[in-house]
C-alpha positions as CSV (number, residue, x, y, z in Angstrom):
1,X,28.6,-43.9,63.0
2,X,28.4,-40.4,62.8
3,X,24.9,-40.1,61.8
4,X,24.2,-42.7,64.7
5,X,25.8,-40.2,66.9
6,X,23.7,-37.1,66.3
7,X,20.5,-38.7,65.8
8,X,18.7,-38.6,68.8
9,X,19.3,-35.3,68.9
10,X,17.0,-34.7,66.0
11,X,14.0,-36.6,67.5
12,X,11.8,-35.1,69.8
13,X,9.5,-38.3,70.6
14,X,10.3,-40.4,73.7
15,X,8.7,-43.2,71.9
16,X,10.7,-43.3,68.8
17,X,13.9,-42.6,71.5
18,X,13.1,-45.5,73.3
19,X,13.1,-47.7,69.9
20,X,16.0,-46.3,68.7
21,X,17.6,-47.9,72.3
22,X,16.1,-50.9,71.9
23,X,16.9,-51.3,68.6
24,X,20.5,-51.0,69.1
25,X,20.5,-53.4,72.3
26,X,19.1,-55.8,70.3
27,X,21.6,-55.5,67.5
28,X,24.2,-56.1,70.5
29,X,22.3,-58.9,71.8
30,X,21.9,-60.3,68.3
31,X,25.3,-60.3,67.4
32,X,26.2,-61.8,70.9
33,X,23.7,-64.9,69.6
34,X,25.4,-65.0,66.1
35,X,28.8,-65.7,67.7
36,X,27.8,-68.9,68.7
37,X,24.4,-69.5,66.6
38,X,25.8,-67.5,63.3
39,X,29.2,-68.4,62.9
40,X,29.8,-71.7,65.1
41,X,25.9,-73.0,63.8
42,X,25.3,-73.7,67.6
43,X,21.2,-72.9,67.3
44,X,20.5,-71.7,70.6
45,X,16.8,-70.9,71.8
46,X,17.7,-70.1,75.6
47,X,20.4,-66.7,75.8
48,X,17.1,-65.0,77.5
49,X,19.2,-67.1,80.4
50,X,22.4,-65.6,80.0
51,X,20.5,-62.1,79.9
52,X,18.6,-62.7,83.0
53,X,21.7,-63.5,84.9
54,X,23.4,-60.3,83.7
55,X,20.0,-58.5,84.7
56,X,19.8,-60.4,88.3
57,X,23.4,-60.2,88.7
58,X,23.6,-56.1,88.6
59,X,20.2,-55.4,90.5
60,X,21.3,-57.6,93.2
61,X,24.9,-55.8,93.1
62,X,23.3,-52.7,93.4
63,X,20.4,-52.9,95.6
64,X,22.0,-55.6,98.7
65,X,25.9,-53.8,98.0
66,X,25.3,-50.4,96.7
67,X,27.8,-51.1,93.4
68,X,27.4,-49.5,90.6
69,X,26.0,-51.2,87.2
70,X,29.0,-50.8,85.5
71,X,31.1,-53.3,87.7
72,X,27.7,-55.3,87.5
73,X,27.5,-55.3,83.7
74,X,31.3,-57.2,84.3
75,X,30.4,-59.1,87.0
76,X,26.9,-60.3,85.4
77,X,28.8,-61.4,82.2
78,X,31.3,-63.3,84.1
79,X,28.6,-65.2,85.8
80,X,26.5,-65.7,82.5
81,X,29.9,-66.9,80.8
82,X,30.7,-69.5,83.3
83,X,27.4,-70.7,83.4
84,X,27.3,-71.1,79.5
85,X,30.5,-73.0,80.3
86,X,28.7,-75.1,82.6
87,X,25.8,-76.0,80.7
88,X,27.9,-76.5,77.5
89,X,29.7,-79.2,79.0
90,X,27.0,-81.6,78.8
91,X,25.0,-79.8,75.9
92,X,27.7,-79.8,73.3
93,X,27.6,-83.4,73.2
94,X,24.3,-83.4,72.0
95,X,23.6,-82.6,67.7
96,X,20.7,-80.8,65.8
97,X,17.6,-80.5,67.2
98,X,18.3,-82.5,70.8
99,X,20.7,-79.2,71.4
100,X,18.2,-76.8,70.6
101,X,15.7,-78.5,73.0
102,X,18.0,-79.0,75.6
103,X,18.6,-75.0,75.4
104,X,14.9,-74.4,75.6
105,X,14.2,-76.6,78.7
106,X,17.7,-75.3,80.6
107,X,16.7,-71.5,80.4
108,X,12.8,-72.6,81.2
109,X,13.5,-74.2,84.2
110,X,15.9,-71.2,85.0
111,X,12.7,-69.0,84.7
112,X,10.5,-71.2,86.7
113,X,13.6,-71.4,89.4
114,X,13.3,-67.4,89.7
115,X,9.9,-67.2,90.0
116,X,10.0,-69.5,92.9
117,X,12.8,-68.0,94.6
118,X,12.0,-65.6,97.1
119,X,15.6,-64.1,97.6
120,X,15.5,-62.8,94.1
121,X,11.8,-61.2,94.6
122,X,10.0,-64.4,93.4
123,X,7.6,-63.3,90.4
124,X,7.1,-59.8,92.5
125,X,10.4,-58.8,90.4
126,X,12.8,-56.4,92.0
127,X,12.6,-52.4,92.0
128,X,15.5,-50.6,90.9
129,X,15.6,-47.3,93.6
130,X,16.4,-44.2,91.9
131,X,19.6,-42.9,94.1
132,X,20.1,-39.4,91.4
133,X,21.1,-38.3,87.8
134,X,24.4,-40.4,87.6
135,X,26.6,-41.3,84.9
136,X,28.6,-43.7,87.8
137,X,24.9,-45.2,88.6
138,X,23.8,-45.2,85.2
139,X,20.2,-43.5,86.1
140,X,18.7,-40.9,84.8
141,X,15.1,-40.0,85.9
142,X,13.5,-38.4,82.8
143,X,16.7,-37.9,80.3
144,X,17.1,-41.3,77.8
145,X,19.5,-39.9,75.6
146,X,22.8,-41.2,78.0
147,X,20.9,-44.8,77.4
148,X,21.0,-44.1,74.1
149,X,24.6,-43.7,74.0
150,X,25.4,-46.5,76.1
151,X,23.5,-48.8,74.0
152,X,25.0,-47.6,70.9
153,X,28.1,-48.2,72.5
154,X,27.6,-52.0,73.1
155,X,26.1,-52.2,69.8
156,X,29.2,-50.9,68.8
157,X,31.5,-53.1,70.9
158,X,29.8,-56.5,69.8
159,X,30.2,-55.0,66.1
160,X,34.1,-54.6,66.7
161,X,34.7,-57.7,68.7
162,X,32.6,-59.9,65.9
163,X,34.8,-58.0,63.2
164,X,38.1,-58.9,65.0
165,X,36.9,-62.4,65.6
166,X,35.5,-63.3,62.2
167,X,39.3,-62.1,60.4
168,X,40.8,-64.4,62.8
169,X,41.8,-67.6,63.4
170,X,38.7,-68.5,65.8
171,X,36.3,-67.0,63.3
172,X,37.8,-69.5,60.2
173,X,36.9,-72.7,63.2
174,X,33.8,-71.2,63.8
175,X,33.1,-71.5,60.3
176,X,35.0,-75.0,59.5
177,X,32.8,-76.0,62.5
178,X,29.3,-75.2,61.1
179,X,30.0,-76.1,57.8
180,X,31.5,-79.7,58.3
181,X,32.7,-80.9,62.3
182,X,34.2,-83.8,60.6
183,X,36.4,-82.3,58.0
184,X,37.6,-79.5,60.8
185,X,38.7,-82.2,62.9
186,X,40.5,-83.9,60.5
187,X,42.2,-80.4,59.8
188,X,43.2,-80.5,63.1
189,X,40.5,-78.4,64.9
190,X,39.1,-78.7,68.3
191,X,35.9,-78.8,68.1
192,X,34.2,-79.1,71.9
193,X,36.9,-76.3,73.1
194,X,36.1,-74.3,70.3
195,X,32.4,-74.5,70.3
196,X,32.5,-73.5,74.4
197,X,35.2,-70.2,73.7
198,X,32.2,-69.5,71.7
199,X,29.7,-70.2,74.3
200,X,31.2,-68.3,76.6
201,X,32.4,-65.4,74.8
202,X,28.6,-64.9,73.5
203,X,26.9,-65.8,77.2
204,X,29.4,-62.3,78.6
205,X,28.1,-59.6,75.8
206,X,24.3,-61.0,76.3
207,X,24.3,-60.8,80.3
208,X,26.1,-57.8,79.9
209,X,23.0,-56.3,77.6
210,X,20.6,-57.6,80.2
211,X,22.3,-55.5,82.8
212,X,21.7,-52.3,81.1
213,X,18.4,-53.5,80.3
214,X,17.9,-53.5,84.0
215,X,19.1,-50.0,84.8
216,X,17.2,-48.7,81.4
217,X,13.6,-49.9,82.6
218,X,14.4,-50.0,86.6
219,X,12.4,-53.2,87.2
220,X,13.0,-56.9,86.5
221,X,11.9,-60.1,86.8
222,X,11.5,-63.3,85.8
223,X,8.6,-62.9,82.8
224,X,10.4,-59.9,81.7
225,X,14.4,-60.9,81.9
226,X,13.9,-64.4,81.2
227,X,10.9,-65.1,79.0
228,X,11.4,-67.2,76.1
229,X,9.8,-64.4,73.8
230,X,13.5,-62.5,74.4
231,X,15.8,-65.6,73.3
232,X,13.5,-65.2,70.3
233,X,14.0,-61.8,70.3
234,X,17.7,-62.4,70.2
235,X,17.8,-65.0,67.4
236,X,15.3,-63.6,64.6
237,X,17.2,-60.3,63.8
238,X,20.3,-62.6,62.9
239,X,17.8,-64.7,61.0
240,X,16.6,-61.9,59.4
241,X,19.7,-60.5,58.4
242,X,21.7,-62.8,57.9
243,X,22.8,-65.9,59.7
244,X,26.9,-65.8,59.9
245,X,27.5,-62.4,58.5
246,X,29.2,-59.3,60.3
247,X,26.2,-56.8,59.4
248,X,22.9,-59.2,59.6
249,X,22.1,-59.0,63.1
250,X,22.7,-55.2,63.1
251,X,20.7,-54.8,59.7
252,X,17.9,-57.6,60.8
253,X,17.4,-54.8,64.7
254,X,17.3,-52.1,62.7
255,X,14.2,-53.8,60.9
256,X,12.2,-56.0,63.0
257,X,12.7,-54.4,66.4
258,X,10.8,-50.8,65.1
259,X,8.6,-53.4,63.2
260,X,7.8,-55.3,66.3
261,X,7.4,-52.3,68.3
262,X,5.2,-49.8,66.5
263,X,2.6,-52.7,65.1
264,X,2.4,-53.5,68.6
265,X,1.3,-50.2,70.0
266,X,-0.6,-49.5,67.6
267,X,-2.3,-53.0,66.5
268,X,-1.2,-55.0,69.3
269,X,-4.0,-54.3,71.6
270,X,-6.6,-54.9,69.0
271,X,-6.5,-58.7,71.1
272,X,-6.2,-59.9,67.5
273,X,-2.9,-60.4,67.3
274,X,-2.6,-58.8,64.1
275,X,1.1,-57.5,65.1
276,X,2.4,-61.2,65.6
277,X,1.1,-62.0,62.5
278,X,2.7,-58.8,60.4
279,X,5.9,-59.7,63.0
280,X,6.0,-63.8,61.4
281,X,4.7,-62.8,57.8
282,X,7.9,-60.5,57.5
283,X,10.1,-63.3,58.7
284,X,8.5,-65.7,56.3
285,X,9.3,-63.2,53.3
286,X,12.7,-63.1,53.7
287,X,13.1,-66.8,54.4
288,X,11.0,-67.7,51.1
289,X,12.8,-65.1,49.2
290,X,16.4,-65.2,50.7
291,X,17.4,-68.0,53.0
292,X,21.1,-65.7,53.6
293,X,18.5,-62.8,54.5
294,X,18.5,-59.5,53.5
295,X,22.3,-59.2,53.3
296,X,21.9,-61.8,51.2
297,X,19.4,-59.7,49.1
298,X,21.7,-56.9,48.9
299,X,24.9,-58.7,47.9
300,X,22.7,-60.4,44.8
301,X,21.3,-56.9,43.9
302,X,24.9,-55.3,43.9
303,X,26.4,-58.3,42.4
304,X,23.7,-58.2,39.3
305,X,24.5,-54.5,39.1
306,X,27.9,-54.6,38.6
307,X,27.1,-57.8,36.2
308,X,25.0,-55.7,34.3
309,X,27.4,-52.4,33.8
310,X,29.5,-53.9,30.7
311,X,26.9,-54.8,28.7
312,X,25.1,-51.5,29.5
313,X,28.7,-49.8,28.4
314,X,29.1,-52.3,25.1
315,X,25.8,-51.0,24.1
316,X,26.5,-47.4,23.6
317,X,29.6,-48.5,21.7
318,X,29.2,-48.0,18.0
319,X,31.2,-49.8,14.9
């Protein structure tokens, strides 16, 4: 954390700045998805939803009532949670690939709802105004380093919460849940109550992220809050990592999201696409070579290593 700390303060470039920021939102927003995708196996392809809402919900707060993005960031969540609450009342009855759909066409017809809807700027999107340097407004006109810091801090706080979670009692029926519904039940488990605490819990940190994600670019709307391309954006880094595991998420950001953003400046407007295809190709290594993803990697090449100590050590020993 410490190294995490005085980073930016070595770097120079904006552009490597701004990857470092959304590196660690995505991390946040990751983890946030592995709650309920991860842990509870609840594959969800819509959370660009929950983000938008958190991302509406603070713009609106700010630019109709004046209130700062802070109480938005807690109001946002609250809305995205409820929602998530809402829409998992009907979804959780559904298994497999039916709820994965059903995610998918809920948060599309969200984004085709907001680009209709004038209150909410339509597909115009809303301007953020710049009201000053502010810690209380969270703006800052040419400094990124306090975004950096608040964005470490969420990454930071979804870390935490996941690591007091996953000890737990709710983390073990997370678990039970993905691995076999049946046999949790049996064990006394509540499945449809625990898969929404999960819901919800994950909807609040990811409308939460898209509220700073507001105040850090100063513009939404619906293409960039809500787009599917973010719920994908949300789920691969997990994937990546590690599906289920504290440090995947964090460990799959700090991977694909430079990945994603360097071969797209610099390849991405070749109109070739050659940055989606290094984006998948890297995806489809890791899947062919480690289905756990690259913590997986690391806890077999650790786990061979210590394997391979004692019969290093019982060579040197002579009779």
């Amino acid at each position: 954390m410490g190294v995490l700390v005085l980073l930016p303060h070595a770097i120079s470039s904006v552009t490597i700045l701004n990857i470092l920021i959304l590196t660690l939102l995505y991390a946040g927003l990751s983890q946030a998805w592995n709650i309920l995708g991860g842990y509870c196996g609840q594959i969800s392809l819509g959370n660009a939803l929950y983000f938008g809402i958190g991302a509406y919900t603070s713009t609106l707060l700010l630019t109709h009532l004046g209130a700062s993005p802070w109480f938005g960031m807690v109001v946002g969540g609250t809305i995205a949670a409820g929602l998530a609450l809402l829409i998992g009342w009907p979804l959780f009855r559904l298994k497999g690939h039916y709820f994965v759909i059903a995610t998918i066409v809920i948060a599309e017809g969200a984004l085709l709802l907001f680009q209709s809807w004038p209150w909410v700027g339509g597909t115009l999107g809303i301007y953020i105004p710049f009201l000053g340097d502010s810690w209380t407004m969270l703006q800052f006109q040419t400094a990124k380093l306090p975004f950096y810091y608040v964005a470490l801090g969420y990454a930071a706080l979804l870390w935490l919460v996941t690591y007091t979670v996953d000890g737990g009692k709710l983390g073990h029926y997370w678990r039970a849940i993905k691995d076999n519904p049946e046999a949790a039940q049996s064990l006394g488990v509540k499945i449809f109550p625990t898969k929404m605490q999960a819901a919800a819990l994950s909807a609040f940190f990811t409308g939460v992220g898209g509220a700073f994600y507001a105040q850090f670019v100063s513009y939404i709307d619906p293409e960039s809050v809500m787009n599917f391309q973010i719920s994908l954006l949300m789920t691969l880094p997990a994937v990546l990592g590690g599906l289920g595991t504290l440090w995947g998420p964090v460990v799959g950001a700090a991977v694909l999201i430079p990945v994603s953003e360097l071969t797209r400046s610099y390849i991405g407007g070749s109109g070739q696409g050659l940055d989606l295809i290094f984006y998948g190709g890297l995806i489809m290594v890791i899947a062919l070579l480690k289905p756990e993803g690259i913590v997986g990697l690391w806890a077999d090449f650790t786990r061979r290593r210590r394997q391979s100590r004692p019969s290093l050590a019982s060579q040197k020993v002579t009779p």
